[in-house]
N, C-alpha and C positions, 0 to 999 in steps of 0.2 A: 508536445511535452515528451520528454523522455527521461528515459531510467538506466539505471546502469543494468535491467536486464529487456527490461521490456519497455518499450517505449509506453508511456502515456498515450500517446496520439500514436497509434500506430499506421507509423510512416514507413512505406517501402522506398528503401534508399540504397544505393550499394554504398560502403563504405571503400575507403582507400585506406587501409591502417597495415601495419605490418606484421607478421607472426600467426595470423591466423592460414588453415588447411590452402583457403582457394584466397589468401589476401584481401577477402570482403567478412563484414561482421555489420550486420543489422544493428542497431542500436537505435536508441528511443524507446521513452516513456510508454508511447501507445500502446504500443506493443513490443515492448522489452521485450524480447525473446532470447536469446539466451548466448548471453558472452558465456565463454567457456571459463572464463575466471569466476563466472557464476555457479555454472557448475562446479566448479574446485572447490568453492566455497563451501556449498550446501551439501559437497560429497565429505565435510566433515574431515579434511585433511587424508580422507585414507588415500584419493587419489590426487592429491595436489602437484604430489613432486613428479607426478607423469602424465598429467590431461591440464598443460596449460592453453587451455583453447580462445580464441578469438570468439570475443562475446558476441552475440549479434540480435540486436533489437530494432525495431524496427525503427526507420527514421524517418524523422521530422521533417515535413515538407518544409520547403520554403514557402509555399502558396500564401497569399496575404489573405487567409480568408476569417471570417468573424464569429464562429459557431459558439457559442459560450451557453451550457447548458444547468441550471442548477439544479437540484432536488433537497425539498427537505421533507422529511416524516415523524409525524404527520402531519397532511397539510391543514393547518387552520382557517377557516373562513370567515369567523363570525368579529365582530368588531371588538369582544370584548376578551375574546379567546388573541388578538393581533396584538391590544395593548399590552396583556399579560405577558407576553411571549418577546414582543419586539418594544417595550418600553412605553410608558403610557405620555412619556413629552418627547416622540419620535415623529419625525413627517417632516417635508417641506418649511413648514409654517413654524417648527419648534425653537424654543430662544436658546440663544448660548450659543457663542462660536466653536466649533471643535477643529480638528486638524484637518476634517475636509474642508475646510473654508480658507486654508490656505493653501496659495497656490506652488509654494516650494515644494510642498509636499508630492512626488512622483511615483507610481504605481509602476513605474519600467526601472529593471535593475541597470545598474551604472549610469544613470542618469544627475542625482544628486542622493545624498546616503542621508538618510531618516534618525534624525539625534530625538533623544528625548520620546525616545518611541513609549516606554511603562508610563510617563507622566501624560503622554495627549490618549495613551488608554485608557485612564485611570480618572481623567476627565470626562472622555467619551460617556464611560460608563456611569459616574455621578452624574450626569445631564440628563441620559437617555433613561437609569434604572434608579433613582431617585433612594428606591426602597430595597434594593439589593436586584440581583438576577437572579431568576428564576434558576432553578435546577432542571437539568436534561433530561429525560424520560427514566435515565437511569441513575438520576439522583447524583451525578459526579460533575466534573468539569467539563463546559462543550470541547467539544471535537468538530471538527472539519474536516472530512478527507478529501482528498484531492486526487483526480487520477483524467483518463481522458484518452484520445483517441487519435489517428490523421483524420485530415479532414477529406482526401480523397476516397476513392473504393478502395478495397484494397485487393491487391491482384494475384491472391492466392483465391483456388477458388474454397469455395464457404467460408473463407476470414471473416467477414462482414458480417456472417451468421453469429459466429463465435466472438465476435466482438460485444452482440448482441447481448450475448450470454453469458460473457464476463460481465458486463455492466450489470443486467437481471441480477446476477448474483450479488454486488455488490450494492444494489439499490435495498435487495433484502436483506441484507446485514446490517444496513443505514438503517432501515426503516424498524428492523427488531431492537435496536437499541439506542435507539433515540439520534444517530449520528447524521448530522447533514453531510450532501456530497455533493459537489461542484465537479463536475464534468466536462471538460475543455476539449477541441481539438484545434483552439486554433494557437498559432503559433505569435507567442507574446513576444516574442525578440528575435527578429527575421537570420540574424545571426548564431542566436543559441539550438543548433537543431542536435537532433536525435537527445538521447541519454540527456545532454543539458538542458533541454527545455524544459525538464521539470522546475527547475529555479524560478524563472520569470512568476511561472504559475502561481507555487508555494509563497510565494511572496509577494503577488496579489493580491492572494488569499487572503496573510495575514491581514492587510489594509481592507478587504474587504467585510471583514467579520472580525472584528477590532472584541466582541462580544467573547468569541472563541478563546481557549486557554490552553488547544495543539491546533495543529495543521498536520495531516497525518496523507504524506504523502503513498498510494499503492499503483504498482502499475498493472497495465491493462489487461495481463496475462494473470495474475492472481489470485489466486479464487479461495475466498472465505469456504473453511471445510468444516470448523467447527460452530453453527449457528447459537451456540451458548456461553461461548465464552467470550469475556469483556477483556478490555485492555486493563492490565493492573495499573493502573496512573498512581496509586499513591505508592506504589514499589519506586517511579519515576520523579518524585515529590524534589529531588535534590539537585537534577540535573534537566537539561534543556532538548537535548537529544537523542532519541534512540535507534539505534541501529542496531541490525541480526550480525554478530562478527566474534571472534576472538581476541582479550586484550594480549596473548602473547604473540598472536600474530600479526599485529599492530602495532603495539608499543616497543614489542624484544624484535621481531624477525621485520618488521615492516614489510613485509607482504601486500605485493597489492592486488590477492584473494584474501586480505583479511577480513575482511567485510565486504555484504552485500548492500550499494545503495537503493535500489530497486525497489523498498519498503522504508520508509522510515518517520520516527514522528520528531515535532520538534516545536518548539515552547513558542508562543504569541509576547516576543519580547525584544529587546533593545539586544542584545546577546546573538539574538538568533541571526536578527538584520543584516548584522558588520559578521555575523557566519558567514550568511552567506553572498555576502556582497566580496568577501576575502577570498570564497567556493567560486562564484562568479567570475572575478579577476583572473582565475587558469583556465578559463574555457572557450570558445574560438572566437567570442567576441571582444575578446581581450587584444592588444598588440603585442602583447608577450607570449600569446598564444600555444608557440612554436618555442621559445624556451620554456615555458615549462613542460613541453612534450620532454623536451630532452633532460631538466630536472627529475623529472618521474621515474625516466628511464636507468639512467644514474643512481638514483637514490636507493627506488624499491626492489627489493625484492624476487625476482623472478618475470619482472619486465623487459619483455625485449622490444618490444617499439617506441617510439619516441610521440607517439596519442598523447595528448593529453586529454585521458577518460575522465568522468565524473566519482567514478568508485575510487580510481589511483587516485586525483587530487582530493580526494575526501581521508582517504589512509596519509598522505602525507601531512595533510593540515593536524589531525589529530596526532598524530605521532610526531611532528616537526616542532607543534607549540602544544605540547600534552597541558602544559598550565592554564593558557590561557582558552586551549578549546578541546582540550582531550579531558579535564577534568569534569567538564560538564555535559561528555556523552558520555551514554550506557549502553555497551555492548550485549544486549542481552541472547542467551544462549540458553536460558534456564526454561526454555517451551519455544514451538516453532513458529516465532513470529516473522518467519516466512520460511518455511521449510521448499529441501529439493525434491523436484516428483518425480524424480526416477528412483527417491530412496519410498516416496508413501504410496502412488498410486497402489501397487500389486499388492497391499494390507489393508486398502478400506473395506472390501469387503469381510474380511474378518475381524476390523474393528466395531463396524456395524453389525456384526452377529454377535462379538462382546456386551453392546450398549443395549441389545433386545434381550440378552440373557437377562441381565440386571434388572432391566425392567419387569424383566417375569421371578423375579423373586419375591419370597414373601416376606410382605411389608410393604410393597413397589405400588400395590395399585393405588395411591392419590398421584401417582406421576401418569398411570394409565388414564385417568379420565382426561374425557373434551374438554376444549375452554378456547377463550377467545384466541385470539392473534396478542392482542394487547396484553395480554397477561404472561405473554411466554418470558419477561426474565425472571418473576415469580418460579415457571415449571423448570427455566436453566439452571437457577441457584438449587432446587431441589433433586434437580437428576444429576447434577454434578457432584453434590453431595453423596447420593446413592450408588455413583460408578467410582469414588473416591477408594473407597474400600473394596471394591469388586472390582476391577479394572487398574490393570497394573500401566502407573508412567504416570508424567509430570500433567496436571489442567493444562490444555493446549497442545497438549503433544510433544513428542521427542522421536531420538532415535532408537531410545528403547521404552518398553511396555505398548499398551493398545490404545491409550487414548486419543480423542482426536487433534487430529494435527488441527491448527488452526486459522494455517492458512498456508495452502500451496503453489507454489512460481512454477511456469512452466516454461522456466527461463532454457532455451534453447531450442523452445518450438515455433517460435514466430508462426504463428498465429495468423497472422495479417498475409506477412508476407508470403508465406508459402510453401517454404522451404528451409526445414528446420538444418538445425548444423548437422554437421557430416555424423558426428556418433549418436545419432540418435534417427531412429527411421520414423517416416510420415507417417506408419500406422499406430506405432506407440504410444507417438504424441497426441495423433486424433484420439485414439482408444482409451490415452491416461487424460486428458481433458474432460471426453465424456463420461467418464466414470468420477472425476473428481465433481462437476459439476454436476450430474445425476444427485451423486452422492449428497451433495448440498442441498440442494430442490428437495431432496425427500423430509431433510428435516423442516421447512418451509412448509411443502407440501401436506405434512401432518396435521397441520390446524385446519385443513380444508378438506379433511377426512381421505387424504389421493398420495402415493406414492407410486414410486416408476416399477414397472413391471417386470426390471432385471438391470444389473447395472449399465447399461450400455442401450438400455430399449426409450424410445421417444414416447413410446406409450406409457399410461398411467394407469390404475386396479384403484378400487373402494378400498379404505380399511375397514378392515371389521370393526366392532363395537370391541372394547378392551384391548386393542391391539396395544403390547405384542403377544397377550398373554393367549391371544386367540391366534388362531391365523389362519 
């Protein structure tokens, strides 16, 4: 899988593309790590017009191997906790033919294109939930996220570690808010590698979890920093797709740093399908491959190779037919649904001294007691509440006030591979990873009474009783 920063499967691959420092740019989902038009992206336009850098994320092996990993939280065991959950006329044995029972129907993209996708849903779900669906942990629409990994080691050394611990993080943001996650490293369409192989996946997925109502692709470098905050879906109620980006850098300037694909969610529907079967069509498994390299090149903005990336043919499709597929993404910019970490790392620590302030004010202590794990969106909706007024900046973070960001790309550290892009040094990158992800652990770590011992220490410390108002 891959992303346009960090591959999903983080695949170490040299790439051949043109315009970047050394002519190579890692790319893939796995471990996206970091086109430079990623970082232009997330540096917010101040530095676009002079750090157009070749992204590089890790890539996609071609390896034909079958790793396909899922998770969901939490897991049910009991038969009667299975039918509530997965439908009580579901199983082998259940009647009613649905769209898995026909054989036109294909799970690989450009294979044959999937019509009638909302009606054999819509069916699925009358068969399987007779009585309606249940609601998510967090009482909204299911979610899917999707993300993943190479399937070989990877040849940076402790990538493997850190792979680790992207996932760790991301399993504890599943499992805090009800979200299942599907974790892949194998490669769904031997053709689509690096940054494109998120497609095949995402669109698996869909078919896989027909029950689901997004598919929320993240790639492997990303790390959840805010453990409380939820995706606003009913802000998304009118459109199919979201992406981190600017619409006048899209729609007026056609920039292709207008957006970052590297993070993005998008609707369980007929719309999304023929998206991205049209997304599909400009990427190397296509015959046209190679013109729309030089389409891209032509068209956009600040492109000087003739790549046809996943982020470029995502800025053109939406800019090229704004009616037909620019009107149903949402560029959202309004909190950091995937912020850059070379703009948050060096402020977590004083966001987190922001959030213990708050909590040590008077009023604060029902946010101070213990409580389960299970109960922490109950203690989110209330600390959010209480840092609302006391902590300056958007729920989820921006690039101005303290709150927390909500989720940070470490697009141009490749991770995996080993060697981040040239403006950015090995130590930064380890040191703003471990810090971002500390920083994450701790809020996790809180329900088990353990936090890390400094931002950057492996070690953990007790909290006190009333922590923070103790310490």
């Amino acid at each position: 899988m891959a992303a346009s920063e960090t591959a999903p499967f983080g695949v170490s691959a040299a790439y051949k593309g043109g315009g970047g420092a050394a002519g190579a740019r890692a790319h893939g989902h796995l471990v996206m790590a970091g086109r430079v038009h990623d970082a232009l992206v997330f540096a917010a336009g101040a530095v676009a017009a002079v750090l157009v850098l070749l992204a590089t994320a890790s890539f996609m092996s071609p390896m034909p191997v079958t790793n396909l990993v899922a998770f969901r939280s939490p897991v049910s065991v009991s038969t009667s906790a299975l039918d509530a959950d997965v439908g009580s006329n579901g199983g082998p044995d259940a009647a009613g033919r649905t769209f898995y029972d026909d054989s036109r129907v294909s799970y690989a993209v450009g294979e044959r294109r999937i019509t009638g996708w909302d009606a054999k849903r819509a069916e699925w779900m009358r068969l399987r939930y007779p009585r309606g669906l249940n609601a998510t942990a967090a009482g909204r629409e299911r979610v899917v996220m999707v993300s993943g990994s190479q399937a070989p080691p990877c040849r940076g050394d402790g990538g493997d570690h850190l792979l680790l611990r992207f996932l760790k993080n991301k399993l504890d943001y599943c499992r805090l808010h009800g979200v299942e996650l599907f974790y892949n490293n194998a490669l769904l369409q031997p053709r689509m590698l690096a940054y494109w192989a998120k497609i095949p996946a995402v669109r698996a997925a869909m078919l896989a979890h027909p029950d689901a109502e997004w598919v929320w692709w993240v790639d492997a470098d990303a790390v959840f920093t805010d453990m409380d905050f939820s995706l606003p879906l009913e802000r998304y109620r009118d459109h199919n797709l979201v992406v981190y980006g600017w619409n006048k850098e899209v729609y007026s300037e056609r920039s292709w740093v207008g957006l970052n694909a590297g993070v993005f969610l998008i609707r369980n529907c007929q719309w999304s399908l023929d998206f991205m079967d049209a997304w599909a069509r400009m990427g190397p498994a296509s015959p046209e491959y190679a013109k729309w390299g030089n389409v891209l090149r032509d068209t956009l903005q600040g492109k000087s190779d003739n790549e046809s990336d996943d982020q470029s043919a995502l800025v053109y499709l939406l800019s090229e037919h704004e009616d037909k597929w620019g009107s149903k993404a949402y560029l959202e910019r309004g909190y950091y649904f995937q912020g850059y970490w070379a703009e948050i790392v060096d402020r977590l620590d004083g966001i987190a001294a922001k959030y213990e302030a708050a909590e040590r004010r008077a009023g604060a202590a029902p946010l101070r007691r213990r409580h389960a794990e299970r109960e922490h969106l109950r203690y989110s909706a209330g600390r959010n509440a209480a840092v609302k007024n006391a902590v300056p900046g958007p729920a989820g973070g921006g690039q101005s006030g303290w709150r927390r960001p909500f989720m940070t790309h470490f697009t141009g550290c490749q991770p995996c591979g080993g060697k981040p892009n040239e403006i950015y040094s090995k130590k930064s990158c380890a040191d703003g990873m471990n810090r971002a992800l500390n920083f994450a652990d701790d809020q996790v770590l809180r329900a088990y009474g353990f936090r890390h011992a400094g931002p950057l220490s492996d070690d953990v410390r007790p909290l006190p009783f009333d922590y923070p108002a103790a310490r």
